[in-house]
N, C-alpha and C positions, 0 to 999 in steps of 0.2 A: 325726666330728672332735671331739676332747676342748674341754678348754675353755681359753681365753689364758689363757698366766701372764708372758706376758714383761711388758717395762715399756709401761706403758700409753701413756708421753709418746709412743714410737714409734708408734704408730696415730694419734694427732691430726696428726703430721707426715704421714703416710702419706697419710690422708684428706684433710690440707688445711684442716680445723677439728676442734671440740671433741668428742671422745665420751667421753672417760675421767671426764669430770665435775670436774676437778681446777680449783682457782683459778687455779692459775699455769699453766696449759697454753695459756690469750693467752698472756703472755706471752711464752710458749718460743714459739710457732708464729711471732711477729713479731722474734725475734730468731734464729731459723733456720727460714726460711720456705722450706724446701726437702726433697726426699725422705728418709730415715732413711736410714743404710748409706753403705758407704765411697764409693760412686760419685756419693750424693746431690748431693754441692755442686758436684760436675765437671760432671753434668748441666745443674744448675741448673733450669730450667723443666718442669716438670709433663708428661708423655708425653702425649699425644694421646693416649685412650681409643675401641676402638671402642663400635660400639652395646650389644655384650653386655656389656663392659667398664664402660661408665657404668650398667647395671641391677644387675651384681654389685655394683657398687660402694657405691649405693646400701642395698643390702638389708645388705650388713657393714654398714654404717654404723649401719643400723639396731638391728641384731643388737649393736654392741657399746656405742650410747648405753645401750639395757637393760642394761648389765652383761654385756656377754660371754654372751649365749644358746649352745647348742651348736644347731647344724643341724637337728637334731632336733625341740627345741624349739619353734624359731622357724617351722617347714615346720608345725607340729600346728596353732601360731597360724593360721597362713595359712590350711591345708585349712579350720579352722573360720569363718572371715572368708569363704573363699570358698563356702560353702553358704548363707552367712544372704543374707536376702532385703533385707539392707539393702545400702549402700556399703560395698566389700569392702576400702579402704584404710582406712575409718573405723571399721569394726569390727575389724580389723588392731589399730591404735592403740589401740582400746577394751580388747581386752582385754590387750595390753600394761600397760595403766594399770591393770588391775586386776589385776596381780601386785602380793600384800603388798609383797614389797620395795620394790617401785616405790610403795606408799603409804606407806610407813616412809620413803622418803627424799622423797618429796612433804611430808608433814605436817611436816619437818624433823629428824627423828631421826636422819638419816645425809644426811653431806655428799659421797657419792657411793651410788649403787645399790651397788657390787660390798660397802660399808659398812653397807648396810641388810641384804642379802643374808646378811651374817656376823651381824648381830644375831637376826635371824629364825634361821638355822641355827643358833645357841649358845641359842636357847630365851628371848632375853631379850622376847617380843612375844607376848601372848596377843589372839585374836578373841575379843570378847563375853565373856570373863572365863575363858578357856580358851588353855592354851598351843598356839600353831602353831608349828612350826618346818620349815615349807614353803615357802620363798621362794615359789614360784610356785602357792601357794594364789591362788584367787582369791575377790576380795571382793565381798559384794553390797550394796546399799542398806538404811543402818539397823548396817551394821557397826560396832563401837565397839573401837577398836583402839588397846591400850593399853602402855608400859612396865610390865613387872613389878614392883611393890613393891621387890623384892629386887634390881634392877638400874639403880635409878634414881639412884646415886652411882657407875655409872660417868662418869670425868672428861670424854670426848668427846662422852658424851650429853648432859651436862648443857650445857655449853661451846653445842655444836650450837644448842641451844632457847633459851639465853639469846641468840642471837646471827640466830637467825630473826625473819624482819618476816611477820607472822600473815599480811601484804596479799600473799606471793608464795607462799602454798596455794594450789590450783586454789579455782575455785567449786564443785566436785562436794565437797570435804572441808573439814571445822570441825576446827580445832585448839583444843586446851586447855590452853597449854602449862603453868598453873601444876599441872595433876594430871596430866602427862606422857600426856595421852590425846588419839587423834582419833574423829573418827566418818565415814564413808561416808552423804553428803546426797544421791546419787541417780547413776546411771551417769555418766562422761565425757561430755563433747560438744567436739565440735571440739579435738579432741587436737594437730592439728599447728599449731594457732596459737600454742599458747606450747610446742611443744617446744625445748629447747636449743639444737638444732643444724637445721637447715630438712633435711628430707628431703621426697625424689622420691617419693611411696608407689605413683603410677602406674608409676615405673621396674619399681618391686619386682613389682606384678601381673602387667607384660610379663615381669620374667624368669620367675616362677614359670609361663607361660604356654609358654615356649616349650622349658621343661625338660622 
């Protein structure tokens, strides 16, 4: 399955809350609090979901707070979460949060993932003093992950940092914001306690369990 390109507000109605990351998408959800498409408002109320129903639902959910993962992707995260010998929803999360992009838009350089995603893929984001342009490189402890010299008067980056409060970085990352730099303080922990939007991550286990 490629990867979403329609409008993203349609998925937060869809779901019923926020994945697209967008400020106004409260907003929209409370002033049309009902399905997307022509039949939504006719409907009115939310379909009963069966059991398979509410675990698929979940794992999109998941799939697309990260910025619209493809299938693919997101099945590699799993298989790898399900071998380790730890909690297999917590290591799930873990290494979600250590996709750059997802540290680029944690440290506050981008106000949505799919926005960090384009920074890192146009080259403006080097590790350790080295350009990546891997969204989904993953980071380790001690990484120092910085804006490029040469990109640090674009208008939205700059906008972004002056407008981040340092106290809503996870505790796993230190930001820098006046030399446009963060660093990697030690692996994730407890990732669904401040994720955006509350996910099931046992739904997601069951479905990946009975596929």
């Amino acid at each position: 399955m490629g990867r979403y390109i329609g409008p993203w507000v349609k998925l937060d109605r869809k779901f019923g809350v926020v994945v697209s990351g967008k400020k106004s998408a409260p907003r929209i959800l409370q002033r049309r609090n009902f399905p997307p498409g022509q039949h939504g408002r006719i409907k009115g109320r939310r379909r009963k979901l069966s059991e398979y129903g509410l675990r698929l639902m979940e794992k999109q959910k998941l799939k697309y707070l990260y910025g619209g993962l493809r299938e693919k992707q997101f099945k590699r995260y799993f298989d790898l979460a399900a071998k380790s010998k730890e909690n297999t929803g917590e290591v799930l999360l873990q290494l979600l949060e250590r996709r750059l992009d997802n540290v680029v838009y944690r440290l506050g350089f981008a106000t949505t993932r799919r926005q960090a995603r384009q920074l890192v893929a146009h080259g403006h984001i080097t590790v350790n003093g080295r350009k990546v342009d891997i969204p989904h490189y993953e980071v380790e402890p001690g990484d120092i992950i910085e804006v490029k010299p040469s990109s640090r008067d674009i208008p939205f980056l700059k906008e972004n940092l002056e407008n981040i409060d340092p106290r809503s970085v996870p505790e796993w990352l230190e930001l820098d914001k006046d030399n446009f730099r963060g660093k990697v303080l030690k692996l994730p922990e407890n990732v669904s306690e401040y994720l955006e939007t509350p996910i099931n991550v046992q739904y997601i286990i069951e479905f990946y369990s009975r596929v």
